[in-house]
C-alpha positions as CSV (number, residue, x, y, z in Angstrom):
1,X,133.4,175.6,85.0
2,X,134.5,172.6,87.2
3,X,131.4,170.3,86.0
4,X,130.4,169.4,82.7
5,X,127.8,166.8,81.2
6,X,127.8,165.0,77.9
7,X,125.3,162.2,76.4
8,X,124.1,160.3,73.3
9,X,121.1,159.9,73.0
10,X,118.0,160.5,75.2
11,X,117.4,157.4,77.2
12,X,114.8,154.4,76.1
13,X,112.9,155.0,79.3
14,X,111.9,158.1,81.4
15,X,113.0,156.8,84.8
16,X,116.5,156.6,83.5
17,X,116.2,160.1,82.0
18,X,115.5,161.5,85.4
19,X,118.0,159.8,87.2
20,X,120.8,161.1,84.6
21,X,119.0,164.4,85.1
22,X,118.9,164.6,89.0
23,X,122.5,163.3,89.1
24,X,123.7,165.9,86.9
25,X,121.8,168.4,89.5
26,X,123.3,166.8,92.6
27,X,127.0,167.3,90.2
28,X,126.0,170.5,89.7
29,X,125.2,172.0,92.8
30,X,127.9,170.2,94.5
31,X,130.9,170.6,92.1
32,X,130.6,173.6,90.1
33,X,132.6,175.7,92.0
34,X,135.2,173.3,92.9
35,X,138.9,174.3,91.1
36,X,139.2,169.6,90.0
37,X,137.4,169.3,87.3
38,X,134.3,166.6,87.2
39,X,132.7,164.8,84.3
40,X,129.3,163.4,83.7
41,X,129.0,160.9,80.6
42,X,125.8,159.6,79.5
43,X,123.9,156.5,77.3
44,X,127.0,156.0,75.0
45,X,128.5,152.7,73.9
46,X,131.9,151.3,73.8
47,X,133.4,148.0,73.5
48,X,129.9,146.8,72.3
49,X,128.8,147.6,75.7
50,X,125.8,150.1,76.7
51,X,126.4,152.5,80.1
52,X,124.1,154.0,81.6
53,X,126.6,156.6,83.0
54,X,130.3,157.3,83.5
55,X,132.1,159.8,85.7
56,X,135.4,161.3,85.7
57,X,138.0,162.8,88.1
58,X,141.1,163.6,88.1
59,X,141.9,160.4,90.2
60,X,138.6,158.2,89.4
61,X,136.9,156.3,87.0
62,X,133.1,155.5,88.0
63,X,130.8,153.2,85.6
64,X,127.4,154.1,87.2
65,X,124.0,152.0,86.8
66,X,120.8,153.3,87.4
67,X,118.3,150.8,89.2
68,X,114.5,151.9,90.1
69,X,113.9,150.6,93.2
70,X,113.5,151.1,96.9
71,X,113.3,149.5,100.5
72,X,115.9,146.9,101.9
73,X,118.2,145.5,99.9
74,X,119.6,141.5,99.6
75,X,122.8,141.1,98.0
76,X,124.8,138.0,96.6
77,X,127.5,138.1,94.6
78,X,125.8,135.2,92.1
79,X,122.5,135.3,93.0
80,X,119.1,137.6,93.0
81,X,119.1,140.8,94.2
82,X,116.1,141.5,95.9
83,X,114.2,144.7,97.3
84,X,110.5,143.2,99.3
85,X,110.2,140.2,97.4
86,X,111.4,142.3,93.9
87,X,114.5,140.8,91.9
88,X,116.5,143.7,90.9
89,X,117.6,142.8,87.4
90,X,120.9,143.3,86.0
91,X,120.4,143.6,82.3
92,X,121.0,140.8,80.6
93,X,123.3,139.4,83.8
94,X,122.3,137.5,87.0
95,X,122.4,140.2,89.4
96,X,123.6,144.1,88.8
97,X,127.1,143.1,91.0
98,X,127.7,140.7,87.2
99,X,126.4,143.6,85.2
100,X,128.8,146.2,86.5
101,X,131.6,143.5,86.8
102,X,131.0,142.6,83.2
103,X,131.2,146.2,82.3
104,X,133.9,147.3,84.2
105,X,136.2,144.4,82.1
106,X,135.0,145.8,79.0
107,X,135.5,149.4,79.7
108,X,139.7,148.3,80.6
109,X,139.9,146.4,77.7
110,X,138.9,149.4,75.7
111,X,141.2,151.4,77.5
112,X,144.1,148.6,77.3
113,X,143.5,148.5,73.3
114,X,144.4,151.8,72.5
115,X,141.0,153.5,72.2
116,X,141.8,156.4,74.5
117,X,145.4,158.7,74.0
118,X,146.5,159.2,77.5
119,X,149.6,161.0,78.7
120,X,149.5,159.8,82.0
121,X,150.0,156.0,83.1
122,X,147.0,155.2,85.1
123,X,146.3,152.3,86.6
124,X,143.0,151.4,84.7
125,X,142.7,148.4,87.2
126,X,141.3,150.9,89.4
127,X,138.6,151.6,87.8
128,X,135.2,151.8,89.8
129,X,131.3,151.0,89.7
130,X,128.3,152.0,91.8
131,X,125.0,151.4,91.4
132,X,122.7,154.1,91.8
133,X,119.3,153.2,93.5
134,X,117.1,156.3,92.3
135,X,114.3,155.4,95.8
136,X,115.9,155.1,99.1
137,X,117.8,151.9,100.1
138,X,118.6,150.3,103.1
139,X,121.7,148.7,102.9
140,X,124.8,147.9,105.2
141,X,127.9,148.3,102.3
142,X,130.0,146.2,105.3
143,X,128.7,143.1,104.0
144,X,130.5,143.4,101.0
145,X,133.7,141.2,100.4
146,X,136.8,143.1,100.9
147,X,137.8,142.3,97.3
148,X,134.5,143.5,95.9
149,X,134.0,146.5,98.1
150,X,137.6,148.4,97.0
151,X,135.7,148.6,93.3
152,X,132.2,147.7,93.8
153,X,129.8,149.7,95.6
154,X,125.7,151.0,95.9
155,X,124.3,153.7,96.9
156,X,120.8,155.6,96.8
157,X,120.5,158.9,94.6
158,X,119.9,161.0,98.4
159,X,123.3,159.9,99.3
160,X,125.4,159.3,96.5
161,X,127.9,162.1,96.4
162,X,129.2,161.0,99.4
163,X,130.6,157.9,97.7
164,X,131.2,159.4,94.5
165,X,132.9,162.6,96.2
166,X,135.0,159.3,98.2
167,X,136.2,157.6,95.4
168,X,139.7,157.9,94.6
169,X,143.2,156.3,93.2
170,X,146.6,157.8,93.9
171,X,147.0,155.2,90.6
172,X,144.9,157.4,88.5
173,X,145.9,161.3,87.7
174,X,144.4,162.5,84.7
175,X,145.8,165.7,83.3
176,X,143.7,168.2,81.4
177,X,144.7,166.7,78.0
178,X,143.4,163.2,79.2
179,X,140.0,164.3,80.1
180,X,139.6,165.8,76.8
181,X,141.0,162.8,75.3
182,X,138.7,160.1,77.1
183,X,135.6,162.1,76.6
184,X,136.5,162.9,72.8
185,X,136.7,159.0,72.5
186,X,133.1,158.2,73.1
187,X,132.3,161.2,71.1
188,X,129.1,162.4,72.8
189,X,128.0,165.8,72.6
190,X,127.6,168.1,75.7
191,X,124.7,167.9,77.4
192,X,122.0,171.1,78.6
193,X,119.7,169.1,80.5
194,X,117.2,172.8,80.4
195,X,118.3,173.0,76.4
196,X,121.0,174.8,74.8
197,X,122.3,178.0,76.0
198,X,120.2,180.4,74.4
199,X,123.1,182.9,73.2
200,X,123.5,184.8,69.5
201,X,126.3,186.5,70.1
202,X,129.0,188.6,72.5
203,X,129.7,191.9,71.8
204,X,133.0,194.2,72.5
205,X,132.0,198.0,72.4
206,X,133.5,201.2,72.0
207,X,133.4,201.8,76.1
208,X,135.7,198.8,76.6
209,X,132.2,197.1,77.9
210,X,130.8,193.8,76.7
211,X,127.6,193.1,75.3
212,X,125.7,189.8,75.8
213,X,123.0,189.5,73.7
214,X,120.1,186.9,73.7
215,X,117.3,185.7,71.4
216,X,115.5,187.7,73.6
217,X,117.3,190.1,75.6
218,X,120.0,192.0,76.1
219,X,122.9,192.5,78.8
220,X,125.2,195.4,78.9
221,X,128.4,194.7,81.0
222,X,129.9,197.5,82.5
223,X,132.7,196.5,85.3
224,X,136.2,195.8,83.6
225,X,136.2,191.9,85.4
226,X,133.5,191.5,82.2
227,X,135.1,193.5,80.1
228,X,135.5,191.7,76.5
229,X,139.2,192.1,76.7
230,X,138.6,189.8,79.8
231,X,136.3,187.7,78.2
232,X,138.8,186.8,75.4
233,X,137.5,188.7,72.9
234,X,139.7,189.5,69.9
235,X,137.7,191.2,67.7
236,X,133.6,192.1,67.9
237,X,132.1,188.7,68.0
238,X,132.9,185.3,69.8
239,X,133.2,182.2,68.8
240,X,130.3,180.2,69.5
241,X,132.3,177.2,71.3
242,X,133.1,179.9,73.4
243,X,130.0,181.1,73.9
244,X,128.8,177.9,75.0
245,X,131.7,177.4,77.1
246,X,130.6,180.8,79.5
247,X,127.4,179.6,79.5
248,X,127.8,179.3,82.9
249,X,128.2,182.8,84.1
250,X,125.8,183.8,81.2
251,X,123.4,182.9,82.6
252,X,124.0,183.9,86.5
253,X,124.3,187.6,84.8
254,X,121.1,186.5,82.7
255,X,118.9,185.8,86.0
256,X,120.5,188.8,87.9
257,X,119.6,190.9,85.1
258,X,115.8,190.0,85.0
259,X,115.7,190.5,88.3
């Protein structure tokens, strides 16, 4: 699986629930068959600092803040923000531009002290932001300084993999161990936005076929691609990280199965 979630807790307030939520869907459908791997991190801490969101890529670092808000947008680099009047607030900063700045310092220097094992050498300079406006904006990203605009940038939710797909560093090429390693630093549990895979166990049977069973149904699988040899069995039952981990196809075969 090419796209994975994590979070801490549920968010203080709904809108920024559903904004995590439809990102991870617009992730989802977008990257979950890709063969680079892409990360979703949610409401954790770090440095004394609270994000909203953080994705990963093999080349990229994004700090993402959600904003709830819609219509033409005014930007200034030390001034309001505003949307029809509206001051977009940045936390406890001027303007969401200071927030993410603010941020994005904090999120190097945890990287710089030794918080994260990396193998690589990134560049951790080159780490990005983007604000995510959950309404539709209208904005012209060209009025952005040239020094600003290679880190900073804003989007609306109906666009926003276009950017985040975009963003890249040839500074920045995590390996698999480094994308374990970063996420196992903020140590955030893996996130089901529709609960928990609902899976007791997998079973290896006498026919060489493998058994999926649920809380509430039951799969036989016949073909030898689903074979338990093939799903990594080594005895009768799974582990259930790895049951988790095919969660995935589980429930593709699930949904076909009810059909």
């Amino acid at each position: 699986m090419a796209f994975k979630a994590y979070r801490g807790n549920p968010f203080k307030h709904t809108h920024e629930n559903l904004a995590f939520n439809e990102l991870y869907d617009i992730l989802e459908t977008n990257c979950s068959d890709s063969s680079d791997p892409i990360y979703l991190l949610g409401n954790f801490c770090a440095n004394n600092v609270e994000f909203d969101a953080l994705i990963i890529k093999r080349n990229a670092i994004i700090i993402i803040d959600f904003k709830d808000y819609g219509g033409k947008l005014e930007f200034f680099e030390n001034g309001d923000w505003k949307i029809e009047g509206i001051i977009v607030k940045g936390g406890n900063s001027k303007n969401p531009y200071q927030q993410l700045r603010n941020n994005r310092i904090r999120l190097i220097e945890y990287f710089k002290n030794g918080h994260v094992t990396l193998k690589s050498d990134p560049n951790i300079g080159h780490i990005s932001a983007l604000v995510i406006f959950q309404k539709e904006i209208e904005f012209d990203s060209k009025i952005l300084p040239i020094a600003i605009s290679r880190w900073f940038h804003i989007n609306d939710m109906k666009n926003v993999f276009r950017i985040i797909d975009a963003i890249a560093s040839d500074k920045i090429d995590f390996g698999d161990d480094d994308l374990a390693s970063i996420i196992k630093a903020f140590n955030i549990k893996e996130y089901f936005p529709d609960g928990k895979p609902q899976t007791d166990k997998i079973l290896k049977n006498d026919d060489h076929s493998a058994e999926l069973k649920f809380a509430d149904s039951k799969i036989k699988l016949r073909s030898r691609k689903y074979s338990g040899s093939s799903l990594g069995l080594k005895g009768n039952l799974l582990s259930e990280e790895d049951s988790i981990n095919l969660s995935e196809n589980i429930h593709k075969l699930r949904e076909k199965n009810q059909k």
